[in-house]
Structures are given as structure tokens and as C-alpha cells.
C-alpha positions in Angstrom: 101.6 105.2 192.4 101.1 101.6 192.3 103.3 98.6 192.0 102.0 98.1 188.4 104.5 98.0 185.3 103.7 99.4 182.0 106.2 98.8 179.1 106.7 100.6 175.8 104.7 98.3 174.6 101.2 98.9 176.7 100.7 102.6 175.3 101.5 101.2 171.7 98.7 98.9 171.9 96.4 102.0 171.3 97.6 102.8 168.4 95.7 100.4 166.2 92.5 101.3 168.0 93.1 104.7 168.4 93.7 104.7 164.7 90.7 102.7 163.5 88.5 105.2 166.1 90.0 108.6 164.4 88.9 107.2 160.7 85.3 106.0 162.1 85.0 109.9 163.2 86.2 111.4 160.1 83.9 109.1 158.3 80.9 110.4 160.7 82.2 113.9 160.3 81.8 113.5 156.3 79.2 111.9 155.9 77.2 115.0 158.3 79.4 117.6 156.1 77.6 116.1 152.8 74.0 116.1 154.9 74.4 120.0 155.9 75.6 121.1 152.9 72.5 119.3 150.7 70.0 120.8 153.3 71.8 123.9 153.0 70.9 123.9 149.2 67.2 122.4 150.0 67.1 125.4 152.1 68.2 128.0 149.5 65.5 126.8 147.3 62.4 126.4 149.8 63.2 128.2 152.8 61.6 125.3 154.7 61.7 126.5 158.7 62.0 122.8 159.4 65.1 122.4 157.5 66.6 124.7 160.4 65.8 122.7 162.7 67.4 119.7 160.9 70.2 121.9 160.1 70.9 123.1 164.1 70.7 119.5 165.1 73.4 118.8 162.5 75.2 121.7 164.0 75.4 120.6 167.3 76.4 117.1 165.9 79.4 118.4 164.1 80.5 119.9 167.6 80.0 117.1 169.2 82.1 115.1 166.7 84.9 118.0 166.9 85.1 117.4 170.4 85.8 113.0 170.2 88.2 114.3 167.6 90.0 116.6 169.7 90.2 114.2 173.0 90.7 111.3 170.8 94.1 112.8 169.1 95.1 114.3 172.3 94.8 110.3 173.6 96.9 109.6 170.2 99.3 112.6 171.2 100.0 111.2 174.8 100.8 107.9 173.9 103.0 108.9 172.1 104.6 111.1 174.6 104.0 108.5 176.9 106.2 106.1 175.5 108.8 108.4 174.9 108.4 109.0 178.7 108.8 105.3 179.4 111.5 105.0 176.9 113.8 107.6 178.6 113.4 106.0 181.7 110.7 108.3 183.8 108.6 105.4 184.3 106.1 107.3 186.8 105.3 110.1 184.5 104.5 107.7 181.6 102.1 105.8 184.2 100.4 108.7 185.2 100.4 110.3 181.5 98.8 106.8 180.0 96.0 107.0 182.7 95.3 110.5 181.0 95.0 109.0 177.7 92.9 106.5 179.4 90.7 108.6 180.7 90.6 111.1 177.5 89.6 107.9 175.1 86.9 107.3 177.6 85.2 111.3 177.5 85.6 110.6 173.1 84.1 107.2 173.3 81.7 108.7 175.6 80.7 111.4 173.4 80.6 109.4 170.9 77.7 107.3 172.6 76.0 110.9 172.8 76.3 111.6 169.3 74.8 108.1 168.4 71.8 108.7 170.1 70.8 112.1 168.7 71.6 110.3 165.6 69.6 107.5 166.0 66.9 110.0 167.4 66.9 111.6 164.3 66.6 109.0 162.3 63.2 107.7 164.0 61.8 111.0 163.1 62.2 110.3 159.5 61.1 106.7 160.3 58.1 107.8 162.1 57.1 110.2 159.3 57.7 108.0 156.6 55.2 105.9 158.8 52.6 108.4 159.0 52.9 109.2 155.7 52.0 105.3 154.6 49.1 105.2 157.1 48.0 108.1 154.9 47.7 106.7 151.9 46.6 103.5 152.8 43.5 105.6 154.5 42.8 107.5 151.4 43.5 104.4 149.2 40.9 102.9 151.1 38.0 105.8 151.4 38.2 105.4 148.0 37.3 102.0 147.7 40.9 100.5 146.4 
């Protein structure tokens, strides 16, 4: 291991970001729980195919979310064993255990940029629809003579 010196201090610096990162995924997760479960209804009541769709790209969103949960609270979990590692005195451990929590943050924030763009992707769906939609009715507004 290198010459490099962590304190009890350096895996506590997480802690506010980790923290801050867990509530921005529940948030994400809730906000998709409410989505699903209105399409779900929509569904129910038309038994619209391309609700399905919408629904298994939801699906594979709330897995993707479970997954930055999971390796971000296993990031929060070994900090905290971390510093208890550092605080016994087994300073090489707790070196090589924060690496691990470095490196688990980074697959979360990194599924996280994944999630993002699927969202984002889905979102210029609607937005190219809605598009379509306008060039539409401006089209009939104006065979029409309006």
C-alpha cells in the first residue's frame, strides 16, 4: 500500500454526500413509483399496448435505481466500517476498505448517469410527439383556411 495517510476524518467526509446522494435516489425512486402505478391504472382502463412499453422501460428504471441504491448504502456501510477500522488502529485495512467505497460510489454514480439518459430519452419521446402533434393541427388549422 502506499505511503498515503487517511484519518478518521477522510471516510467521514462522505457522509454528507453520501447522504444527500441516498435522498436524490429515493426521490427518483418515488417519483417513478407514482409514474408506474398511474400507467398501471391507464392501463386497466384502455389496455393501450404502448403503455407496456412505457411501463417495461419504467421497469428496467426501477432496477436500475435499486442497484445505485444498493452500492450507494454499501459505500455508506463501509465508511462506516472503515472508520471503525482506522479507529482501532488497522490503518491498512481501512485504506484498502475506503478505496472499496470509492470505487462502489463510482459504479452508483455511474448508474445513475445510465438511468438519466433513458430518462431523458424518454422524455424526448413525449417531447417529440407533443411536437408532431402541433405540426398537426397547425396543418389542418391551415387546410382549412384559419
Amino acid at each position: 500500500m502506499t505511503n498515503v495517510e487517511i484519518s478518521l476524518t477522510t471516510p467521514a467526509l462522505l457522509f454528507p454526500a453520501l447522504s444527500l446522494l441516498m435522498l436524490a435516489y429515493t426521490n427518483r425512486f418515488l417519483g417513478l413509483a407514482t409514474v408506474i402505478r398511474n400507467l398501471y391504472a391507464d392501463y386497466q382502463k384502455t389496455r393501450d399496448p404502448v403503455l407496456l412499453g412505457q411501463i417495461d422501460n419504467l421497469r428496467y428504471r426501477v432496477e436500475l435505481l435499486r442497484s445505485m441504491q444498493i452500492f450507494g448504502a454499501a459505500s455508506i456501510l463501509g465508511c462506516v466500517v472503515c472508520m471503525l477500522l482506522i479507529f482501532v488502529g488497522l490503518m491498512e485495512p481501512g485504506k484498502v476498505l475506503f478505496i472499496i467505497c470509492l470505487i462502489l460510489l463510482s459504479i452508483s454514480l455511474a448508474i445513475s448517469i445510465r438511468e438519466l439518459q433513458i430518462s431523458v430519452g424518454a422524455l424526448e419521446l413525449h417531447l417529440s410527439a407533443l411536437k408532431d402533434e402541433e405540426r398537426q393541427a397547425d396543418g389542418s388549422l391551415n387546410a382549412r383556411g384559419e
